[in-house]
Residue frames relative to the residue before (quaternion, step in Angstrom):
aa qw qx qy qz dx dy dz
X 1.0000 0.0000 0.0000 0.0000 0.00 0.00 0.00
X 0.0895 0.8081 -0.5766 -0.0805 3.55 -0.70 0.64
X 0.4787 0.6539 -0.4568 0.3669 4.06 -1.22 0.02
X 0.5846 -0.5660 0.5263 0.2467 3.43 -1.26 0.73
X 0.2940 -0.7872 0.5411 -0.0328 3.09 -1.58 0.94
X 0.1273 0.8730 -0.4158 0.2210 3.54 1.21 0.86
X 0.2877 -0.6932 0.6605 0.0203 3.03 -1.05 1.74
X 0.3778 -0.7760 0.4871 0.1333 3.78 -0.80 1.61
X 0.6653 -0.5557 0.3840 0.3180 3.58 -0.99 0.10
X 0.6144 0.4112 -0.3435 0.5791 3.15 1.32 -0.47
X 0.5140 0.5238 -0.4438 0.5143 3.80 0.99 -0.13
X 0.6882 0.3732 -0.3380 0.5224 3.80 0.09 -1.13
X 0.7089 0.5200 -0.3410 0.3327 3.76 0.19 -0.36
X 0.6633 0.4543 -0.1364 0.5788 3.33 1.32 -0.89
X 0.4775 0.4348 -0.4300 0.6309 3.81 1.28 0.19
X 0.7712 0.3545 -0.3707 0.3771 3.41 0.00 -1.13
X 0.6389 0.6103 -0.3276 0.3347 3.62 1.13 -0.29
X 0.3665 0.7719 -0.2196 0.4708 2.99 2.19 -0.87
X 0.8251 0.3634 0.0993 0.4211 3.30 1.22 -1.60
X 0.0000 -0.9453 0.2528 0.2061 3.07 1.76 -0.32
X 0.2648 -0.8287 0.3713 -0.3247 2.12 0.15 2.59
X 0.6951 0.6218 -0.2314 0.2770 2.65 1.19 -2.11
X 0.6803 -0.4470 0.4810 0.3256 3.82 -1.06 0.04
X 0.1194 -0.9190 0.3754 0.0174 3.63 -0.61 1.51
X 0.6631 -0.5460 0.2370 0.4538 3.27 -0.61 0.27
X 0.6078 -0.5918 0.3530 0.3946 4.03 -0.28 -0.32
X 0.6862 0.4148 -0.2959 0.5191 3.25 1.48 -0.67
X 0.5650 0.4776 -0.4951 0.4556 3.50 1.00 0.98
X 0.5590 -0.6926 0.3986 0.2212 3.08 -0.81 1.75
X 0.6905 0.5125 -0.3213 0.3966 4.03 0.57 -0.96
X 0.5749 -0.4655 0.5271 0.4183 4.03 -0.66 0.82
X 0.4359 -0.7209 0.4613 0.2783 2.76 -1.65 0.94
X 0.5453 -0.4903 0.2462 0.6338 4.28 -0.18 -0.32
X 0.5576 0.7207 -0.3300 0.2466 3.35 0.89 -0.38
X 0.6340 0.4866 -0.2953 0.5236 3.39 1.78 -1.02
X 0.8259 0.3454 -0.1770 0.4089 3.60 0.67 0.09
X 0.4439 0.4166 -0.2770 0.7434 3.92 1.64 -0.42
X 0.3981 -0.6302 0.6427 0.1770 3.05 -2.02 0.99
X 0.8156 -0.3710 0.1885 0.4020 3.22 -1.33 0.49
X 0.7896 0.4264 -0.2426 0.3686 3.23 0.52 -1.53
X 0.5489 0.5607 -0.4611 0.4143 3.54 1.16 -0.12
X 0.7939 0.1717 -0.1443 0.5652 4.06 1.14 -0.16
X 0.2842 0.7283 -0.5601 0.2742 3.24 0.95 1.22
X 0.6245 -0.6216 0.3898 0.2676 3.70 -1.15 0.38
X 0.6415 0.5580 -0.2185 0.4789 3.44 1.23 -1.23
X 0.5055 -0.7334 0.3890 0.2353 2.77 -1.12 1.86
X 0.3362 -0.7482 0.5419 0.1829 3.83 -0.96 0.53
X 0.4084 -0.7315 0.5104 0.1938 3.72 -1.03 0.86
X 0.0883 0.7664 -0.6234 0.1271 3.50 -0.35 0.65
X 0.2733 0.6378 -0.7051 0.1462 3.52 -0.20 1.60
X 0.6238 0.5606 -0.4824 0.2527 3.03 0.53 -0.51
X 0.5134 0.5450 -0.3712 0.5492 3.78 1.69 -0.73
X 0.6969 0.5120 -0.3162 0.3901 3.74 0.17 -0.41
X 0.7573 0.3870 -0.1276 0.5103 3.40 0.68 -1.53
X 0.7035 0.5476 -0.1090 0.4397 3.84 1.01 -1.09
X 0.8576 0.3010 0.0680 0.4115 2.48 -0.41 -1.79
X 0.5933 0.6042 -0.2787 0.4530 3.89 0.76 -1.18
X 0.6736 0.5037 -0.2149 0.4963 3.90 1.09 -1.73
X 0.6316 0.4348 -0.4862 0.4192 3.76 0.62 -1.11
X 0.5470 0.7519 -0.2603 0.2600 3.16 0.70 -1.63
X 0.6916 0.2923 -0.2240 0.6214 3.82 1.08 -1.54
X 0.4086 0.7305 -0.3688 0.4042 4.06 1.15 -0.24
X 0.7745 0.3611 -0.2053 0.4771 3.24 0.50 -1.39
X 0.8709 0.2416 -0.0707 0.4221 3.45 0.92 -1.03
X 0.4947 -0.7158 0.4645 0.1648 3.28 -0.07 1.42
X 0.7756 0.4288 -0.3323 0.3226 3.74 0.17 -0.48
X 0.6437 0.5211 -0.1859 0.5287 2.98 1.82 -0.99
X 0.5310 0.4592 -0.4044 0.5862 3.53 1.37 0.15
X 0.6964 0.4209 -0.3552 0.4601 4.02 0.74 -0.29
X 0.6065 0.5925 -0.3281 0.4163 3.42 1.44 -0.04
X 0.5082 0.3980 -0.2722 0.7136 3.59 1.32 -1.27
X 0.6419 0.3821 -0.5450 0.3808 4.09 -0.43 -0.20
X 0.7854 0.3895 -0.2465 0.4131 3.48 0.45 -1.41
X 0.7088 0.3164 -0.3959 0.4906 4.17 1.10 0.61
X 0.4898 0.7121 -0.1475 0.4809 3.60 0.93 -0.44
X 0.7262 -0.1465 0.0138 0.6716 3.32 0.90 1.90
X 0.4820 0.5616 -0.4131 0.5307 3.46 1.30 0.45
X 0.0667 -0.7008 0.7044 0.0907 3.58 -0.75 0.52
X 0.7303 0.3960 -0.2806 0.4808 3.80 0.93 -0.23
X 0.1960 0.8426 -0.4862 0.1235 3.31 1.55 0.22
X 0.5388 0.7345 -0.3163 0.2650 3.36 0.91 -0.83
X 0.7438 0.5510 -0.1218 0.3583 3.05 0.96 -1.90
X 0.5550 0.5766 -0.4158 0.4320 3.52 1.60 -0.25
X 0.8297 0.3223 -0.2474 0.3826 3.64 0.88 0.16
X 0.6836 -0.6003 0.0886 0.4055 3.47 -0.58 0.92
X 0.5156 0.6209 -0.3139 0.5000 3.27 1.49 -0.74
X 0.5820 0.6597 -0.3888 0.2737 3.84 0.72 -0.80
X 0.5471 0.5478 -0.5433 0.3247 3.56 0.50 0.21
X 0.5811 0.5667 -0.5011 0.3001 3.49 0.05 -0.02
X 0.4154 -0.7298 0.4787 0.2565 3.38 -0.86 0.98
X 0.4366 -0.6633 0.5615 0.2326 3.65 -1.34 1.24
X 0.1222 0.6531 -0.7461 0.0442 3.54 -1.31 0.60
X 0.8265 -0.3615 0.1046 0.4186 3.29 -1.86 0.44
X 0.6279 0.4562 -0.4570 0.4345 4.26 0.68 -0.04
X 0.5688 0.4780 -0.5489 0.3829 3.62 0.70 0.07
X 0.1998 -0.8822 0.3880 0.1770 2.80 -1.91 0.83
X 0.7772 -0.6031 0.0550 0.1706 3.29 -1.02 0.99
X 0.5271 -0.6560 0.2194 0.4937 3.11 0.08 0.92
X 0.4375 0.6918 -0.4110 0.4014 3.87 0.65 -0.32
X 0.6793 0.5987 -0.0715 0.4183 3.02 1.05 -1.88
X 0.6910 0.5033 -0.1851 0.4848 3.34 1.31 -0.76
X 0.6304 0.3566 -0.2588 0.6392 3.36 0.89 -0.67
X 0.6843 0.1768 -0.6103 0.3578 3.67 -0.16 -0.26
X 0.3318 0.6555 -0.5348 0.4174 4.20 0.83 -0.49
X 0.7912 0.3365 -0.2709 0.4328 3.62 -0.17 -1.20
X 0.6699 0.4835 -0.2672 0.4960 3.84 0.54 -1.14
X 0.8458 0.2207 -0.3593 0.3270 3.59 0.69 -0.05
X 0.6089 0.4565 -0.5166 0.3924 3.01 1.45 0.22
X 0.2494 0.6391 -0.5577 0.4672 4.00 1.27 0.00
X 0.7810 0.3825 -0.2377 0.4328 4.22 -0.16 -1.23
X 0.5894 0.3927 -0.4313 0.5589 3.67 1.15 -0.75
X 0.8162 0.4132 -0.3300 0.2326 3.77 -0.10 -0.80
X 0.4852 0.7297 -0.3349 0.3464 3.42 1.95 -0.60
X 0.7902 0.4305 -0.1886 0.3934 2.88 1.83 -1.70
X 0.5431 0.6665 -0.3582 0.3640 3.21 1.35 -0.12
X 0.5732 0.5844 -0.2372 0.5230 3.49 1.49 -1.25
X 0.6533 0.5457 -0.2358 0.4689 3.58 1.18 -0.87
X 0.5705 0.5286 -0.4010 0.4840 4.13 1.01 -0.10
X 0.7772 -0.4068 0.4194 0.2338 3.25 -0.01 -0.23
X 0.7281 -0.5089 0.3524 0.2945 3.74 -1.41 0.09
X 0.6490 0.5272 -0.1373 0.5311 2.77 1.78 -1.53
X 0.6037 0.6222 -0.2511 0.4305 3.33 0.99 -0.01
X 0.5720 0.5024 -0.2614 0.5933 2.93 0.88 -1.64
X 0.6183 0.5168 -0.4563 0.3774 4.15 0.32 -1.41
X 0.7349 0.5517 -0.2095 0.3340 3.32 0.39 -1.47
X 0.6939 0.4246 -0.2999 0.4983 3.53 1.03 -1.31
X 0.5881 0.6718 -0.3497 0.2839 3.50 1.13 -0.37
X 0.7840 0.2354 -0.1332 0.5587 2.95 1.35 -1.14
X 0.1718 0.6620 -0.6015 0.4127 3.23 1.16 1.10
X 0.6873 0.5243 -0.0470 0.5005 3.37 0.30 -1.92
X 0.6495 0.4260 -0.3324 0.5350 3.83 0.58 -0.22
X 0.6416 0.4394 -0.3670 0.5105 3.81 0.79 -1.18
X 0.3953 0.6130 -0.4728 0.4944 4.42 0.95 -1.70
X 0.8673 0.3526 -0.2308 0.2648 3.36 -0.68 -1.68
X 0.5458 0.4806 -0.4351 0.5308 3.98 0.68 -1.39
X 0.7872 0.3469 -0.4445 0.2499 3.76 -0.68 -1.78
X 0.7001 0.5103 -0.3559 0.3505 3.65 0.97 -0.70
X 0.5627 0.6826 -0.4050 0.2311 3.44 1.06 -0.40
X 0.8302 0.0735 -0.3190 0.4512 3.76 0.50 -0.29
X 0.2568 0.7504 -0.5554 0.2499 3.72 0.78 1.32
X 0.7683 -0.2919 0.2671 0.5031 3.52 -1.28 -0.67
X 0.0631 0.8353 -0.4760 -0.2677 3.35 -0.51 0.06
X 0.7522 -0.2801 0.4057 0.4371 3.55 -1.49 -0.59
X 0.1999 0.7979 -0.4195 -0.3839 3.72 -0.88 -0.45
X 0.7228 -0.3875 0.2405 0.5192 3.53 -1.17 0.82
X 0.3745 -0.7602 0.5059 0.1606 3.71 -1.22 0.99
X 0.7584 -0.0188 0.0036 0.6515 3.39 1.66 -0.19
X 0.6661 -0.3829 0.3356 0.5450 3.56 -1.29 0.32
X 0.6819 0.5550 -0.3322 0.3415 3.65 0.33 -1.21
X 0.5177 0.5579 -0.4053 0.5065 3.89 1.38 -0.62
X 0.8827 0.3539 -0.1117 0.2883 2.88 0.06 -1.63
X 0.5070 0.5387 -0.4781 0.4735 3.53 1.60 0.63
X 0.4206 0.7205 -0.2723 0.4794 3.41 2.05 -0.76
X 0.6971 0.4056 -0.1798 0.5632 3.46 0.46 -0.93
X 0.7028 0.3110 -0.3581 0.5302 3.92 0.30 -0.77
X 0.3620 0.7490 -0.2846 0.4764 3.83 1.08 -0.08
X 0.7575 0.3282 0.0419 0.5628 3.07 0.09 -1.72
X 0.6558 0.4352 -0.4036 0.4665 3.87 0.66 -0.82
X 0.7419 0.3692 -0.2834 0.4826 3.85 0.69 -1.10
X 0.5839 0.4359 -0.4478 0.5183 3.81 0.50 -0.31
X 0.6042 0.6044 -0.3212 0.4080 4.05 0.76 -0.17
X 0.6092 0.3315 -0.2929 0.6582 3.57 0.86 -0.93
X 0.7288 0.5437 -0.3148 0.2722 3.47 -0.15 -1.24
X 0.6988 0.4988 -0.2244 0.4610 3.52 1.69 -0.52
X 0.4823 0.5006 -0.3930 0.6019 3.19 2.17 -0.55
X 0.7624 0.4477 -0.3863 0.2630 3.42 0.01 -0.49
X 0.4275 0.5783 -0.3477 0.6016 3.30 1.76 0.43
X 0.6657 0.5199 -0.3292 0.4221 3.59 0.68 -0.84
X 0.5431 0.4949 -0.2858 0.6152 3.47 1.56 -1.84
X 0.7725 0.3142 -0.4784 0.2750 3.78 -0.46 -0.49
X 0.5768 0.6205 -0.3665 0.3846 3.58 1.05 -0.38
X 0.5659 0.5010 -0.4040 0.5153 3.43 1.49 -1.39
X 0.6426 0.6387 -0.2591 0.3346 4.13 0.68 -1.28
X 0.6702 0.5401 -0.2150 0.4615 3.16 1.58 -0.98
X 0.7567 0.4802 -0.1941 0.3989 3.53 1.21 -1.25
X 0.5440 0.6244 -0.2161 0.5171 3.01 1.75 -0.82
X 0.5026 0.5444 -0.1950 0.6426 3.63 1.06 -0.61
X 0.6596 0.3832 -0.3493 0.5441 4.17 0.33 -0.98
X 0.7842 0.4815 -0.2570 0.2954 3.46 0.34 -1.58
X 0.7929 0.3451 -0.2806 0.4165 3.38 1.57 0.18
X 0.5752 -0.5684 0.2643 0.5256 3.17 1.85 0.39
X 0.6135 0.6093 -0.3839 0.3241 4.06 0.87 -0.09
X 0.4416 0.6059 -0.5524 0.3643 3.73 1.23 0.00
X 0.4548 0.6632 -0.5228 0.2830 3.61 -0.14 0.49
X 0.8577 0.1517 -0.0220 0.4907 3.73 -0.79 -0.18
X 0.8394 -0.1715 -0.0292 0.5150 3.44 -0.94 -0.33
X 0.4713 0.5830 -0.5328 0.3926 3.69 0.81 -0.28
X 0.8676 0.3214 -0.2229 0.3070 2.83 0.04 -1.44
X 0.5189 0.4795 -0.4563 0.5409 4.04 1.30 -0.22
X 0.7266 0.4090 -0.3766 0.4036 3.96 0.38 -0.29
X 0.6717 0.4065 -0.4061 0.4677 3.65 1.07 0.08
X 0.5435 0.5055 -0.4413 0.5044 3.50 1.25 -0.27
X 0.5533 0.4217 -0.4836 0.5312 3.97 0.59 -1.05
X 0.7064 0.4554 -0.4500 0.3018 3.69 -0.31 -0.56
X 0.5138 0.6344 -0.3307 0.4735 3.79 0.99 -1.06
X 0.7289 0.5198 -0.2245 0.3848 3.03 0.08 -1.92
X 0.7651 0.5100 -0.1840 0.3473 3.74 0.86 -1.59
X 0.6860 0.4320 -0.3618 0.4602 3.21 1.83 -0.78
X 0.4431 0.6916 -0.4579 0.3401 3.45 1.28 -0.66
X 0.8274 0.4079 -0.2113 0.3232 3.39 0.58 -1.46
X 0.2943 0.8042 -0.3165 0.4080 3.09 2.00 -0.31
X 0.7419 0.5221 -0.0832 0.4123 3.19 0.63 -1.91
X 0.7923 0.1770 -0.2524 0.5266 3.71 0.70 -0.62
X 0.4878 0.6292 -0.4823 0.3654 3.28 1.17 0.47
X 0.4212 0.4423 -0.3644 0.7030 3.78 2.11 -0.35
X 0.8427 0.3237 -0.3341 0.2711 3.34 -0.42 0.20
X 0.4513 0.6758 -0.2428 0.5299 2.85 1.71 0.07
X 0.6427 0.5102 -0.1999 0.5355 2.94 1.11 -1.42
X 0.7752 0.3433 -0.3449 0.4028 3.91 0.38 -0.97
X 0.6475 0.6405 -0.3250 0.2547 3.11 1.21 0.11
X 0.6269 0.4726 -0.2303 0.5749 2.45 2.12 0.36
X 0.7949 0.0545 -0.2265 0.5602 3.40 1.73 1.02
X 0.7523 0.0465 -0.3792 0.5367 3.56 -0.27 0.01
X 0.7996 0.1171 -0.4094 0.4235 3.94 0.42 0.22
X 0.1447 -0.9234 0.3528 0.0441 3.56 0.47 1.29
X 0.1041 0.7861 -0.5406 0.2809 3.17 -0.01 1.36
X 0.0165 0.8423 -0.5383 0.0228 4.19 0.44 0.87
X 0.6659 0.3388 -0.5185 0.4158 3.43 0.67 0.20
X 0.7121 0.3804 -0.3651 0.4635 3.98 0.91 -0.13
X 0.3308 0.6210 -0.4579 0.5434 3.39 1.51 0.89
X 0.6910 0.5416 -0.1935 0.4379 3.48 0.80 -1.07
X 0.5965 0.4968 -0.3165 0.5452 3.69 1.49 -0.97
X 0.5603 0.6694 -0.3027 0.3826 3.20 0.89 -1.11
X 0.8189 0.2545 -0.2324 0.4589 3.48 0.19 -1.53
X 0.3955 0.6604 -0.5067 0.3882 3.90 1.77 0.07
X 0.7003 0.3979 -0.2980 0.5122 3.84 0.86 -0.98
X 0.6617 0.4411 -0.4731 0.3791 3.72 0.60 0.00
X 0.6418 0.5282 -0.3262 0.4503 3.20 0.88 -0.46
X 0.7138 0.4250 -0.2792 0.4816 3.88 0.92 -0.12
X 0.6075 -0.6975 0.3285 0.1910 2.92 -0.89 0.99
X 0.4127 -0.7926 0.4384 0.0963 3.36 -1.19 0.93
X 0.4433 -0.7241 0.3757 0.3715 3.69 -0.19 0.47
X 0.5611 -0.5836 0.4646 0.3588 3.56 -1.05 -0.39
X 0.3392 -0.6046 0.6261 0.3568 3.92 -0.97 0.66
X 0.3089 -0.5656 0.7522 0.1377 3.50 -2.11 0.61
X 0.7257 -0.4646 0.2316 0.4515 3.40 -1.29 0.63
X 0.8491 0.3414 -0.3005 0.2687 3.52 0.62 -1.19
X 0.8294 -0.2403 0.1430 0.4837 3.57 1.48 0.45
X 0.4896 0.6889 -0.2454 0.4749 3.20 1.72 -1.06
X 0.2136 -0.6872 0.6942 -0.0106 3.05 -1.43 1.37
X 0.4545 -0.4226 0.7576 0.2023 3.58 -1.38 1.00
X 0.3889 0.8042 -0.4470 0.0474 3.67 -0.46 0.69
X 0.2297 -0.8023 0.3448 0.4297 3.88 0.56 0.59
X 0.5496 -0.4922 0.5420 0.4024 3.65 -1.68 0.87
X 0.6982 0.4327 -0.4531 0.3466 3.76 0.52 -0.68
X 0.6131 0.4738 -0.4203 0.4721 3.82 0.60 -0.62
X 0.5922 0.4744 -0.4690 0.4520 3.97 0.54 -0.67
X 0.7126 0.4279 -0.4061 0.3796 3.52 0.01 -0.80
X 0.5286 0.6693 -0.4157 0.3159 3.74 1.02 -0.95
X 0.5355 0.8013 -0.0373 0.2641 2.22 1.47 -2.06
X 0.7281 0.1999 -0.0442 0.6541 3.76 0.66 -1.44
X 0.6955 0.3213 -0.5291 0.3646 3.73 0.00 -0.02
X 0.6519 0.4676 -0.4720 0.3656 3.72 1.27 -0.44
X 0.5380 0.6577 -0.3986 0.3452 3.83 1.34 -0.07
X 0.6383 0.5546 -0.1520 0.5117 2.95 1.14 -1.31
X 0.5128 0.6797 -0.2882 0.4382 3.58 0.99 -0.18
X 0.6976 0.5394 -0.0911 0.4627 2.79 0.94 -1.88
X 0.8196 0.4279 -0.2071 0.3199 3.18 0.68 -1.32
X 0.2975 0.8664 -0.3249 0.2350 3.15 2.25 -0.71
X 0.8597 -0.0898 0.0443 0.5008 3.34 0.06 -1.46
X 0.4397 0.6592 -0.4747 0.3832 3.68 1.36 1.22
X 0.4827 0.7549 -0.3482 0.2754 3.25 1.72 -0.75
X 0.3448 0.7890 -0.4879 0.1432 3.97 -0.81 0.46
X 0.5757 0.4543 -0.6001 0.3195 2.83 1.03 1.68
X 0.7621 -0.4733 0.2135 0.3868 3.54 -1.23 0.09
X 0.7913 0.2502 -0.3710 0.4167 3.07 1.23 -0.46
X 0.6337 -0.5612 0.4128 0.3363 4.09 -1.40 -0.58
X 0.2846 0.8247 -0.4604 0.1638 3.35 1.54 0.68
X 0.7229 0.4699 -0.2295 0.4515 3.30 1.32 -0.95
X 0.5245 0.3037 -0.4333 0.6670 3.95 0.97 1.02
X 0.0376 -0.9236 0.0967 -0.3690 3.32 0.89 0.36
X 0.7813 0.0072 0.3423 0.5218 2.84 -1.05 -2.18
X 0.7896 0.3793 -0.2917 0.3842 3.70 1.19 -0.62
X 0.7195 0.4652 -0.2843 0.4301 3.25 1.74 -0.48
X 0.4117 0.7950 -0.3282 0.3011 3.35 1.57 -0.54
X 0.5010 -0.6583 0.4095 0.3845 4.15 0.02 1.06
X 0.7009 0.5132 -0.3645 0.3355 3.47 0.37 -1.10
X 0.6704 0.4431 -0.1495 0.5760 3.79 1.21 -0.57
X 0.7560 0.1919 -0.2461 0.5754 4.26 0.90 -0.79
X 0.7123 0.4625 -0.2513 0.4643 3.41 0.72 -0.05
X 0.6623 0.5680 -0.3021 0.3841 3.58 1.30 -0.71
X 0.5936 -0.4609 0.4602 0.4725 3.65 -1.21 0.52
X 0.6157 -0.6547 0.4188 0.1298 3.50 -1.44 1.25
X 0.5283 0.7345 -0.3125 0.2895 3.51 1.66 -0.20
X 0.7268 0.4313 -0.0262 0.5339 2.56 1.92 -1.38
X 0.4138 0.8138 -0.3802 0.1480 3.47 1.27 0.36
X 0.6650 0.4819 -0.3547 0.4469 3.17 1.40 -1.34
X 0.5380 -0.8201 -0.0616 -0.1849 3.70 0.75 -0.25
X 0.6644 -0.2803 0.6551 0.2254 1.90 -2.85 0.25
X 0.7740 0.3336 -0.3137 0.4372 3.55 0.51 -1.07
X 0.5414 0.5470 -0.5184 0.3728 4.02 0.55 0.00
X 0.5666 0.5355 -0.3731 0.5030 3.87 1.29 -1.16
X 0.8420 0.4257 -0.1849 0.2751 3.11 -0.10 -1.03
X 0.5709 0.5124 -0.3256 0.5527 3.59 1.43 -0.70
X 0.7147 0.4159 -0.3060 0.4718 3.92 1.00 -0.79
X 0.5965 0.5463 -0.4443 0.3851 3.36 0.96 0.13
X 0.7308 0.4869 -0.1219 0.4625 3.23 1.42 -0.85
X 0.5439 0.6225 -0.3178 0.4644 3.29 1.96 0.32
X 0.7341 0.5161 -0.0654 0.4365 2.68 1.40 -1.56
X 0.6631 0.4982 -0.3213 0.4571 3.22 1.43 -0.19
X 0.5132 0.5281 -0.3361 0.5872 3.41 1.55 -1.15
X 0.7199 0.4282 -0.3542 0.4159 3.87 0.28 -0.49
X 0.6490 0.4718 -0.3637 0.4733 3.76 0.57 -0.23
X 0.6653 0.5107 -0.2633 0.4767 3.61 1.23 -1.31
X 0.7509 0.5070 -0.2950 0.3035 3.24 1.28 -0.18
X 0.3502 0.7877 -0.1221 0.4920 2.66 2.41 0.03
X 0.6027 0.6352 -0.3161 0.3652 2.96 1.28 -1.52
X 0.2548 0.7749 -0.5780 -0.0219 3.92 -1.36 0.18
X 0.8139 0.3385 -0.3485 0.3185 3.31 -1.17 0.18
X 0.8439 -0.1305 -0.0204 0.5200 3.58 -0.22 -0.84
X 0.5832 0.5213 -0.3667 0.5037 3.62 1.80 0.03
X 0.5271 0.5760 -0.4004 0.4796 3.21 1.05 -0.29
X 0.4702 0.7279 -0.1712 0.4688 3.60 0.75 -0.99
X 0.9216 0.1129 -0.1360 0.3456 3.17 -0.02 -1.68
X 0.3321 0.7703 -0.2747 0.4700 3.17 2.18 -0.27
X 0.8280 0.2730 -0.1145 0.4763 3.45 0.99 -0.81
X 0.3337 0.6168 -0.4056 0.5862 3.36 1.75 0.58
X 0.6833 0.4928 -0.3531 0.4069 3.40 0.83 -0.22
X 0.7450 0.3128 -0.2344 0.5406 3.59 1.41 -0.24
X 0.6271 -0.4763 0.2738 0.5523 3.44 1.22 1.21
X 0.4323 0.6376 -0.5545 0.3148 4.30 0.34 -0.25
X 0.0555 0.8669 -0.4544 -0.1973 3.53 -0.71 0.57
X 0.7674 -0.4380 0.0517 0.4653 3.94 -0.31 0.47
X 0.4752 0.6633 -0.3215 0.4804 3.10 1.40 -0.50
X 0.5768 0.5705 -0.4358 0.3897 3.68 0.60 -0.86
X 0.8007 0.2497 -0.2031 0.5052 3.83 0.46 -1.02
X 0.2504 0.6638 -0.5410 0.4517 3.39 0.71 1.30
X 0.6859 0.4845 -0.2585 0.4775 3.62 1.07 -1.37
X 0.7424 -0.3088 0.4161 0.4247 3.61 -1.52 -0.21
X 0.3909 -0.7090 0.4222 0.4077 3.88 -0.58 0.58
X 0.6696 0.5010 -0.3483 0.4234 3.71 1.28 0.05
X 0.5027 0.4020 -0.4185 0.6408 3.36 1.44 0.38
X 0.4593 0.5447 -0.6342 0.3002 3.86 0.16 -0.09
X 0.4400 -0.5360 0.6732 0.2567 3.29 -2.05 0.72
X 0.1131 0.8055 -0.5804 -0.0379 3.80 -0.27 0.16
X 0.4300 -0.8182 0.3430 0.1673 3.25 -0.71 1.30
X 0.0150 0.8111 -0.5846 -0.0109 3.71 -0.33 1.05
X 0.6668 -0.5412 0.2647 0.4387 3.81 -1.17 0.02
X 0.6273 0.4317 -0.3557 0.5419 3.89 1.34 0.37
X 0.8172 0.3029 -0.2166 0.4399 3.32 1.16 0.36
């Protein structure tokens, strides 16, 4: 393959929107990203990223076998859709194109590399970015669930949310503890037992929907394979004793999950598992990398779901949807997801 790979401005802009990122109006009370993200994380100028595409992307499906049966099973597929449950909905001229998808995925992979790539103090900050997004919206208008299956989606998404801050808080609890010399002895075994408990926490909710509104009992079964193995221990600065063989389990049983649960517009949730810094990175740093990155992608999927009336609307004007669509019944709506 040869030729340049160049992620456009209207790409980077529509990731960071993905994330709500984008620059806000003044009568929103939370800082904009701008007072706290360097420049280059919300610059305009398109950004080249073959080497992530051609390189780095290929080892990436290399190492992990499942993610190489995924890109096989859409790739030259015009029915790719139909391999997931969501796939019944007939495509017509608002679906988007598979082109569209991959650059969607390839720039948010570059938005999240660079975000993972700032630092602690960052991550702190982007956290409680995403914490202020979430409170101001909490007793506004909201959305309502379109079916029982939504609204288990949402109670989902609410308990995998705290349960990931409280990963974030034990990490802040952990470093804060290093920086004063006390991660040693029982501190430090009671903040790892806590990690370890929330980790398992987490695929125990997935475990669970895999046994009903996203029903899937043989990747239940992987699941309860990683609960049942053991977890290393955290070291003061964060490091996990963690095996390379559980991580990999690890992302093909995620990716699994998300396979035929996936149904939003954007590609945030392949993502966090396919992104180098997380399938390629040294296993010490996994839990995390993966706590930042899994709350960014909660907290955003949880506000966008929030979204209604004439923002809702224009939010989906951005993936060709035009107003007329939410005119129909909400169970006849086309909603755009990444197979459709």
């Amino acid at each position: 393959v040869t030729g340049r790979v160049v992620l456009s401005s209207a790409d980077l802009a529509r990731a960071r929107a993905d994330m709500h990122l984008q620059p806000r109006s003044e009568d929103v009370p939370a800082e904009p990203p701008g007072a706290f993200l360097p420049a280059e994380v919300l610059a305009e100028d398109p950004v080249d990223v073959t080497e992530l595409v051609l390189d780095t992307l290929p080892e990436v499906l290399a190492v992990h076998p499942a993610f190489l049966f995924m890109a096989e099973q859409t790739v030259g597929n015009d029915a790719f859709h139909e391999s997931v449950y969501f796939g019944t909905a007939v495509r017509d001229e608002h679906s988007l194109a598979f082109p569209a998808l991959c650059r969607r995925f390839v720039a948010s992979i570059y938005l999240f590399e660079t975000l993972l790539a700032l630092g602690d103090g960052s991550h702190r900050a982007l956290a409680h970015w995403y914490e202020s997004l979430y409170l101001e919206g909490s007793t506004g208008e909201r959305s309502r669930p379109f079916s029982v299956r939504d609204a288990l989606m949402g109670f989902f998404l609410a308990l995998k949310g705290e349960s990931v801050l409280a990963s974030i808080n034990a990490f802040e609890e952990l470093r804060r503890l290093d920086r004063a010399g006390e991660a040693t002895g029982v501190a430090l075994r009671s903040l790892s037992d806590v990690l370890n408990a929330i980790m398992r926490l987490n695929i125990c909710e997935a475990v669970l929907s895999n046994l009903s509104f996203a029903f899937w009992p043989d990747n239940a079964r992987a699941g309860m394979a990683l609960l049942l193995a053991p977890l290393g221990a955290f070291r003061a600065g964060g490091q996990q004793d963690l095996s390379p063989e559980w991580l990999r389990l690890y992302l093909a049983w995620n990716a699994n999950f998300i396979w035929p649960s996936h149904y939003c517009p954007d590609m945030m949730c392949f993502t966090m598992l396919a992104m180098p810094s997380l399938a390629l990175g040294p296993p010490e740093q996994f839990q995390y990398r993966r706590a930042h990155t899994l709350f960014w992608v909660v907290r955003s999927t949880q506000i966008t779901r929030r979204m209604c009336g004439a923002e809702r609307v224009a939010r989906a004007a951005a993936f060709g949807v035009p107003a007329s669509e939410f005119e129909r019944p909400p169970a006849e709506q086309q909603v755009p997801c990444f197979h459709c």
